[in-house]
C-alpha positions in Angstrom: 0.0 0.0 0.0 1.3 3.6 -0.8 1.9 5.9 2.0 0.2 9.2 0.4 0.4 12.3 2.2 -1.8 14.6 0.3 -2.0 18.3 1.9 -5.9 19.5 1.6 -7.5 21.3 -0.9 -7.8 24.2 1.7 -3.7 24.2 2.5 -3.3 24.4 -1.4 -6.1 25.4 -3.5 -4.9 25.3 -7.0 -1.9 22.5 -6.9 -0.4 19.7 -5.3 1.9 17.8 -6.0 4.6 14.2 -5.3 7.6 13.4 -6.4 8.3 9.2 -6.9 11.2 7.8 -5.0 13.5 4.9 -5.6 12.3 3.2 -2.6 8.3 3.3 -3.6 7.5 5.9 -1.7 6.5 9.6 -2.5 7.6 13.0 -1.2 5.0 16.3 -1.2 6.9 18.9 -3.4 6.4 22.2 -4.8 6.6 22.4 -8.2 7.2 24.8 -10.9 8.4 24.8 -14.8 11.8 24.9 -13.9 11.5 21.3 -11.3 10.3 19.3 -14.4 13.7 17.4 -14.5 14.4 14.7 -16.8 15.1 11.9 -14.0 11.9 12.8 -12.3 8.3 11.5 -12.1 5.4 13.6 -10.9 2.2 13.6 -9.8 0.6 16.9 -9.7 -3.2 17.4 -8.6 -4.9 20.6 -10.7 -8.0 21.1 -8.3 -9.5 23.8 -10.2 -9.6 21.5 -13.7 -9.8 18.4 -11.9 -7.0 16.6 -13.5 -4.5 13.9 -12.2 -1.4 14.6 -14.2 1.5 11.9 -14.1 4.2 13.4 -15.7 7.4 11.2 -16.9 10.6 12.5 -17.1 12.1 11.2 -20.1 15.1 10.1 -18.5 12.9 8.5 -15.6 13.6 5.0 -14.7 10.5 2.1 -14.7 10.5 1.6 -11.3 9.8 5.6 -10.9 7.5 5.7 -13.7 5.3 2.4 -12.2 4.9 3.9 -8.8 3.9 6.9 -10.5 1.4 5.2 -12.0 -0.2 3.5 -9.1 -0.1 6.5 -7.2 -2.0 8.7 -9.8 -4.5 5.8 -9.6 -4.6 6.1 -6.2 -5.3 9.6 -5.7 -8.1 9.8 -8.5 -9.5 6.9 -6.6 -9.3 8.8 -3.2 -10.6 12.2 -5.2 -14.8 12.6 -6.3 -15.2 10.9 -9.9 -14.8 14.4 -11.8 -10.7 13.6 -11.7 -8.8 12.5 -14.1 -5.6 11.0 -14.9 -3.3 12.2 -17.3 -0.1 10.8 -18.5 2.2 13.4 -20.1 5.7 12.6 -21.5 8.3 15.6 -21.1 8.1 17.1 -24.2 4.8 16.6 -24.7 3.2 18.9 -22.4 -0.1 20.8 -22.5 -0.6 24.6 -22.3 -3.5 23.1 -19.7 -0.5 21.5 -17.6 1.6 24.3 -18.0 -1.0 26.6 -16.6 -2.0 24.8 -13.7 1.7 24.7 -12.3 2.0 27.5 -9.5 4.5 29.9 -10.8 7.2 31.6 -8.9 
């Protein structure tokens, strides 16, 4: 079972978001365009769209990107049936994505 330490809607409104570790387990990060590292898999929560988004780095190895993909699983599962999940390969990002990061 996953570990997932979510903070609330009301802590932050528009975005949350983890980071996968090597061990399986996730960490609670802030996140911005500049974060998006190739080595890295996220899971960032856009409250306001109601999106899940499991973004891959593209240097991200499989046990990374599985864990990510349980967890995004997880938290749309643990979210009201309006969320959804999805998948977005570096490179291949949205403006939607890119809009729902907070920006420093």
């Amino acid at each position: 079972m996953l570990g997932l330490a979510l903070p609330t809607h009301e802590e932050y409104p528009m975005v949350d978001a983890l980071e996968m570790q090597e061990d399986g387990t996730t960490l609670s990060v802030d996140i911005n365009r500049e974060s998006l590292l190739p080595d890295r898999v996220l899971c960032i929560v856009d409250h306001t769209n109601k999106n899940v988004y499991l973004w891959l780095g593209r240097e991200a190895n499989v046990r990374k990107r599985f864990v990510g993909s349980m967890t995004a699983s997880k938290i749309r599962g643990e979210l009201n049936t309006g969320f959804r999940v999805r998948s977005l390969d570096q490179g291949d990002e949205t403006s939607d994505f890119f809009n729902s990061l907070t920006l420093d």
